[in-house]
MOPAC internal coordinates of N, CA, C and O (Angstrom, degrees):
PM7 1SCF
backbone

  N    0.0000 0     0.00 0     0.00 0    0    0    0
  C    1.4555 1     0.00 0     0.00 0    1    0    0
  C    1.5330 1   107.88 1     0.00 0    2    1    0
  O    1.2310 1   122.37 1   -40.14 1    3    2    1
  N    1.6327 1   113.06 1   139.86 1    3    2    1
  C    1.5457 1   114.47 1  -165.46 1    5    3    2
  C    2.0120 1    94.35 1   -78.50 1    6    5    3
  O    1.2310 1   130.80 1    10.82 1    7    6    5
  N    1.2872 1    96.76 1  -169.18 1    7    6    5
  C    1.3734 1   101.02 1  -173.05 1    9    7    6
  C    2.2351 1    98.03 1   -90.45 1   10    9    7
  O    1.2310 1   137.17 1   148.34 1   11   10    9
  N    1.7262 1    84.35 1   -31.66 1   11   10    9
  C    1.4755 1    87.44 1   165.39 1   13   11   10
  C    1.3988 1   136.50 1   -61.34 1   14   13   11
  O    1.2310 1   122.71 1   124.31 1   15   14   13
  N    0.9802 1   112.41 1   -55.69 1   15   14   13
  C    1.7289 1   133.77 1   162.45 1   17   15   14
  C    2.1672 1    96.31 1   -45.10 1   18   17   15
  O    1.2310 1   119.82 1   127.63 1   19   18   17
  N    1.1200 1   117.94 1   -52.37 1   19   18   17
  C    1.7493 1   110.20 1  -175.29 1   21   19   18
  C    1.6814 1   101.89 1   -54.30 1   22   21   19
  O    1.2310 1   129.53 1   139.10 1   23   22   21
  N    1.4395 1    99.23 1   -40.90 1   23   22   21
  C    1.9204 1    94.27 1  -159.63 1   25   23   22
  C    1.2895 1   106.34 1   -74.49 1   26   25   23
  O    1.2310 1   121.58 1   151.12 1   27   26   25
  N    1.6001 1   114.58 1   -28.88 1   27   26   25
  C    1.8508 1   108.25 1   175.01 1   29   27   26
  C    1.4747 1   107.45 1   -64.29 1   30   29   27
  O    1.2310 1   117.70 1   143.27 1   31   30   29
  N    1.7778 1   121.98 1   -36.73 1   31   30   29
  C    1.4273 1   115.62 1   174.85 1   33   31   30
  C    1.4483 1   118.37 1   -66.48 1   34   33   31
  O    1.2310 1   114.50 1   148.21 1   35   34   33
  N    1.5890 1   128.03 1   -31.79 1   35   34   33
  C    1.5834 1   100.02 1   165.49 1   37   35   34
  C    1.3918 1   140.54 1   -84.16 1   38   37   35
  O    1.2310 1   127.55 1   -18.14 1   39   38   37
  N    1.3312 1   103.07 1   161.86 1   39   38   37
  C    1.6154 1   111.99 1   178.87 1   41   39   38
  C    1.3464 1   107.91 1   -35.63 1   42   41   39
  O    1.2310 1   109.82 1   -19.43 1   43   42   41
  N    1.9011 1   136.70 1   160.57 1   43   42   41
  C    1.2450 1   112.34 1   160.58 1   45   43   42
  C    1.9819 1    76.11 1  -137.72 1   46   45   43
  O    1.2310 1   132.35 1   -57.78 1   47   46   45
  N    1.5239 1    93.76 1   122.22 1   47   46   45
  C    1.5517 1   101.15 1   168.18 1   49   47   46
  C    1.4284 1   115.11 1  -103.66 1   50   49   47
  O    1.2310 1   123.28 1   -28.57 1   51   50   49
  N    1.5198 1   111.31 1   151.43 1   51   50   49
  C    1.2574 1   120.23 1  -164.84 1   53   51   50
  C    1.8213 1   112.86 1   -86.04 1   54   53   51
  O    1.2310 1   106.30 1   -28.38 1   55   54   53
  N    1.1805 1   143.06 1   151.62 1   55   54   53
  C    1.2169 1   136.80 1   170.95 1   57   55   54
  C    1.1609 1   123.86 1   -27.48 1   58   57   55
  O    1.2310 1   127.26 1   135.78 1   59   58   57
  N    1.6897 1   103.64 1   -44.22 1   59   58   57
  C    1.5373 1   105.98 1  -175.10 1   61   59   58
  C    1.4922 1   107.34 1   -61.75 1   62   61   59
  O    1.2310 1   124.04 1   120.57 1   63   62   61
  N    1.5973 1   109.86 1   -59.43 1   63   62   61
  C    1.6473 1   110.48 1   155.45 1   65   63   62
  C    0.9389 1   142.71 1    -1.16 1   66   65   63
  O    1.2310 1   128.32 1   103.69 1   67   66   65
  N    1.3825 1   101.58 1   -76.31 1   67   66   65
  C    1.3610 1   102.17 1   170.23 1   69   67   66
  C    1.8625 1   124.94 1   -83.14 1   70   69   67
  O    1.2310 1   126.17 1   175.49 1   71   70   69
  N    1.1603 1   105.75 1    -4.51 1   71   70   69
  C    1.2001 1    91.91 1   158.54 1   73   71   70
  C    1.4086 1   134.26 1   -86.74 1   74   73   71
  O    1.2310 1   125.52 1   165.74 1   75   74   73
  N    1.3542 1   107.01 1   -14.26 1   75   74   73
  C    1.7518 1   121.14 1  -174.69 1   77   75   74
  C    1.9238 1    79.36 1   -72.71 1   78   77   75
  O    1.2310 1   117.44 1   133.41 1   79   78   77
  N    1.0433 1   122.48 1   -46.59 1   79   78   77
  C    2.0316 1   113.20 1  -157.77 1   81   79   78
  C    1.4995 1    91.22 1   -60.60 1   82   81   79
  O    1.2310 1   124.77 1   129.86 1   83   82   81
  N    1.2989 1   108.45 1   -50.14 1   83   82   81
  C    1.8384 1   108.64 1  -163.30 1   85   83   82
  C    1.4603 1   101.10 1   -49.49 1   86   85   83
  O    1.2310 1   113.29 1   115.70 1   87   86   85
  N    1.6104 1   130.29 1   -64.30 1   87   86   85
  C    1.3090 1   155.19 1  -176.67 1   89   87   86
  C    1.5289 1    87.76 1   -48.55 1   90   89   87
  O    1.2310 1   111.04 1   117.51 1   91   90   89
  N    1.4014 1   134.46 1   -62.49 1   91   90   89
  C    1.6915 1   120.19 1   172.64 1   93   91   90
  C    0.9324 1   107.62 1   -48.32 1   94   93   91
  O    1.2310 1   105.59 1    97.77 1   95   94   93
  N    1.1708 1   144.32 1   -82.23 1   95   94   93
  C    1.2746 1   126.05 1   177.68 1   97   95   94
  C    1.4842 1   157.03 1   -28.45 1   98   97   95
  O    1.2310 1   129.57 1   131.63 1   99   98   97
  N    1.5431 1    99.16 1   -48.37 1   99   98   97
  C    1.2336 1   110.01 1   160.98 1  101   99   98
  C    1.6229 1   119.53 1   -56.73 1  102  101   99
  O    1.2310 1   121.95 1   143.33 1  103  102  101
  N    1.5221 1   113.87 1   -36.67 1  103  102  101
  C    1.8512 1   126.04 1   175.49 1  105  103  102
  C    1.6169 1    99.15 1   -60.06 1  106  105  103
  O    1.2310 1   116.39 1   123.95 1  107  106  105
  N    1.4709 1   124.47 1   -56.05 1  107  106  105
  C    1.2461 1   126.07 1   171.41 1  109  107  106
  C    1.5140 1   121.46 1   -36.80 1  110  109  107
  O    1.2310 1   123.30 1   128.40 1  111  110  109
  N    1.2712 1   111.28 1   -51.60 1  111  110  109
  C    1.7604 1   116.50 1  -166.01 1  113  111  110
  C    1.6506 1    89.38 1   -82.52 1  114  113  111
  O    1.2310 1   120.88 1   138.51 1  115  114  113
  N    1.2535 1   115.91 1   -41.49 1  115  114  113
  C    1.5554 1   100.70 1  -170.91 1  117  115  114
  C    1.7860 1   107.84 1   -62.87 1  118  117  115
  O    1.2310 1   119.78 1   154.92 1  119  118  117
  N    1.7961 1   118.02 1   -25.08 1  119  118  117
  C    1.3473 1   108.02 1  -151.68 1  121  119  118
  C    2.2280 1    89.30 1   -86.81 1  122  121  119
  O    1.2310 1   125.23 1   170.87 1  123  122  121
  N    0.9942 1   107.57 1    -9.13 1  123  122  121
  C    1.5227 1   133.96 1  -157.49 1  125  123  122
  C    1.6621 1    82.00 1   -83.02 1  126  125  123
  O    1.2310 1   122.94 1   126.64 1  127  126  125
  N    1.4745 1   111.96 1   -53.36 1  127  126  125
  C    1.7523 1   102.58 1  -154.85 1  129  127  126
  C    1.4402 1    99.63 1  -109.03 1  130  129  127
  O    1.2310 1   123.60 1  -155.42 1  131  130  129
  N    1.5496 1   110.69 1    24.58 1  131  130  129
  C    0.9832 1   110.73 1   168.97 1  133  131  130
  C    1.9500 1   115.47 1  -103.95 1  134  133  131
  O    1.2310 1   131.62 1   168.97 1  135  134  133
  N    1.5380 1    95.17 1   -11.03 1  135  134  133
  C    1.4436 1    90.56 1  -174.43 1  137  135  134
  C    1.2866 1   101.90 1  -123.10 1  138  137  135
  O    1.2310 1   132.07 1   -15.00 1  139  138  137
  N    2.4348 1    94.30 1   165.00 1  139  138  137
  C    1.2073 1   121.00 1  -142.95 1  141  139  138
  C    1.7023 1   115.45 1   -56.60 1  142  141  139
  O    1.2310 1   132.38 1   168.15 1  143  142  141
  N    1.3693 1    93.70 1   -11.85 1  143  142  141
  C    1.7743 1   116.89 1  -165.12 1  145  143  142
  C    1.6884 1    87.97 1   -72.29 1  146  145  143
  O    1.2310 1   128.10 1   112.67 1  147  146  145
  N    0.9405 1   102.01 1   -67.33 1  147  146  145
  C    1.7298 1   110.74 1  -171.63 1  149  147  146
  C    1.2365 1   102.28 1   -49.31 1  150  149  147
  O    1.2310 1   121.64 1    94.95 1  151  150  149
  N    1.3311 1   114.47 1   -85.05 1  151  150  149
  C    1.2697 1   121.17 1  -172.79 1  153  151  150
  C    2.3023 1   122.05 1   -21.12 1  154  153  151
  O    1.2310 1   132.38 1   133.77 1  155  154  153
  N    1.6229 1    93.69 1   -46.23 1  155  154  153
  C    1.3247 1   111.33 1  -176.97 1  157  155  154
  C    1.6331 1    86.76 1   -50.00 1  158  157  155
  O    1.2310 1   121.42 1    94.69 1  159  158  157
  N    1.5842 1   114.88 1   -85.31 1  159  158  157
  C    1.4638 1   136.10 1  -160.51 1  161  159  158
  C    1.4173 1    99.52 1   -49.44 1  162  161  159
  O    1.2310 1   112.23 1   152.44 1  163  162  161
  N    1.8125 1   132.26 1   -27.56 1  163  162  161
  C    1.7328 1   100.36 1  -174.82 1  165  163  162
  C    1.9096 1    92.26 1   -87.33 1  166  165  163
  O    1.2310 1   121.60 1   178.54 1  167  166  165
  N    1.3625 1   114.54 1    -1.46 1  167  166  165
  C    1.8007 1    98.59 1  -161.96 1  169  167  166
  C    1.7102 1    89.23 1   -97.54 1  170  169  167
  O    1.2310 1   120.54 1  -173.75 1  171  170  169
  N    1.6726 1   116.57 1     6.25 1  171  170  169
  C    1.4425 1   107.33 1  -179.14 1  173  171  170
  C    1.6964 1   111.98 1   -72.21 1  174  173  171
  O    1.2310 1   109.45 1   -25.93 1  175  174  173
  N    1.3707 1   137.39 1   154.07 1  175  174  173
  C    1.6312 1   135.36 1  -171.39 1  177  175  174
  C    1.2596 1    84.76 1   -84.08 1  178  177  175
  O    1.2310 1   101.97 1  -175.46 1  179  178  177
  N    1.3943 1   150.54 1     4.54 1  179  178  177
  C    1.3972 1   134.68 1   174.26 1  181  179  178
  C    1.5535 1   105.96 1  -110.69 1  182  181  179
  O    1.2310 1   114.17 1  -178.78 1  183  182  181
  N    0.9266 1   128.65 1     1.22 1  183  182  181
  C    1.4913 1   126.64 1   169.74 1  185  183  182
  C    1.3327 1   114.75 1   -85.49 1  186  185  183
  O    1.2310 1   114.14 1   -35.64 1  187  186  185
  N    1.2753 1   128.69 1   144.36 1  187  186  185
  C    1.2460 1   130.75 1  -153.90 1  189  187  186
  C    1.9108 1   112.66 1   164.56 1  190  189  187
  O    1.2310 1   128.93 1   -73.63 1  191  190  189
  N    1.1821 1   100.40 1   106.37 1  191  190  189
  C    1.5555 1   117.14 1   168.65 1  193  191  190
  C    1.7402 1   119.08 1   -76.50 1  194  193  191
  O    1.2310 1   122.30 1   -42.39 1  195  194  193
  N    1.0222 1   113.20 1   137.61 1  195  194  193
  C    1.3439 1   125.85 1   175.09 1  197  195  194
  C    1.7659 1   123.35 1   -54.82 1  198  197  195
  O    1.2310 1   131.67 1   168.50 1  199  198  197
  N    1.6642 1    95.08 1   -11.50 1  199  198  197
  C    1.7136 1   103.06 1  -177.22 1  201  199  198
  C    1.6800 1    86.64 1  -142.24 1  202  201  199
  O    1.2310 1   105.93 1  -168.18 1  203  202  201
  N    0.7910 1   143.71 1    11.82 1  203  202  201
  C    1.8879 1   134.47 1   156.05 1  205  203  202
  C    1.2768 1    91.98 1    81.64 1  206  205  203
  O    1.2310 1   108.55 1  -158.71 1  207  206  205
  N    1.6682 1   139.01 1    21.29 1  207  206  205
  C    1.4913 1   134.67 1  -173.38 1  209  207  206
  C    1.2955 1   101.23 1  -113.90 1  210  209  207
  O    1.2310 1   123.65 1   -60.51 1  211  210  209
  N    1.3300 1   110.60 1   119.49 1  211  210  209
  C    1.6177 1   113.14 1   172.84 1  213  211  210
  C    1.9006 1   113.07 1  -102.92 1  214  213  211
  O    1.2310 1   127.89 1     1.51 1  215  214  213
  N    1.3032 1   102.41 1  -178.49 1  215  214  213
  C    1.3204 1    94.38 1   168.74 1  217  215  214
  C    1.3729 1   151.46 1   -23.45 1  218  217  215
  O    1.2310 1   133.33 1   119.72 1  219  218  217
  N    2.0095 1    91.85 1   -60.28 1  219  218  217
  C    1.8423 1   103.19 1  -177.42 1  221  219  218
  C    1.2489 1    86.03 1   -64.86 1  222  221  219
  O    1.2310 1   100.90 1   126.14 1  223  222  221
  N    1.4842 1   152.32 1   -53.86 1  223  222  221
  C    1.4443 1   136.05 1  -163.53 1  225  223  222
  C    1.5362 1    98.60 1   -52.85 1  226  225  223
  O    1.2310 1   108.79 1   117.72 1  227  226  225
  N    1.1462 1   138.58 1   -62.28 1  227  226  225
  C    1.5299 1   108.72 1  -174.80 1  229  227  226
  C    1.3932 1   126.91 1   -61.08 1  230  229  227
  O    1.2310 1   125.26 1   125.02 1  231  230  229
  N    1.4346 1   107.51 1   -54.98 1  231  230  229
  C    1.2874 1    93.41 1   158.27 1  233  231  230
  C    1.7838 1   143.47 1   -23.98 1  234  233  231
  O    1.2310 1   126.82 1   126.04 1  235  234  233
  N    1.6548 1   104.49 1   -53.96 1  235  234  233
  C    1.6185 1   104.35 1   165.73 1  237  235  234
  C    1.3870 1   114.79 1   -84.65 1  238  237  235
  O    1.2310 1   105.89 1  -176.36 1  239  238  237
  N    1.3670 1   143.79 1     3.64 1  239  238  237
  C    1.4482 1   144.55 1   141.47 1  241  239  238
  C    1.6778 1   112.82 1   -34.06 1  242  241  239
  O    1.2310 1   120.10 1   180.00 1  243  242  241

């Protein structure tokens, strides 16, 4: 498949678009690091990210 033929097959979303997904998302991770489930598992001594960045850091990114 040419590189031409790939770009007619993808989606092309509009700004507004893509900003409503980002804004989903961001509501998602906040509703995620907002509950007791989460909260338990990031305050566990075995939880641990590969870059020390948890949620609220993406979220305020």
């Amino acid at each position: 498949m040419s590189d031409q033929e790939t770009m007619q097959t993808q989606p092309s979303l509009t700004t507004t678009e893509i900003m409503t997904i980002i804004l989903g998302c961001e509501q998602t991770l906040r509703f995620v690091q907002a509950s007791p489930n989460y909260k338990q598992i990031e305050a566990s001594e075995r939880f641990s990210t590969s870059n020390d960045l948890k949620i609220g850091d993406a979220v305020q990114a």
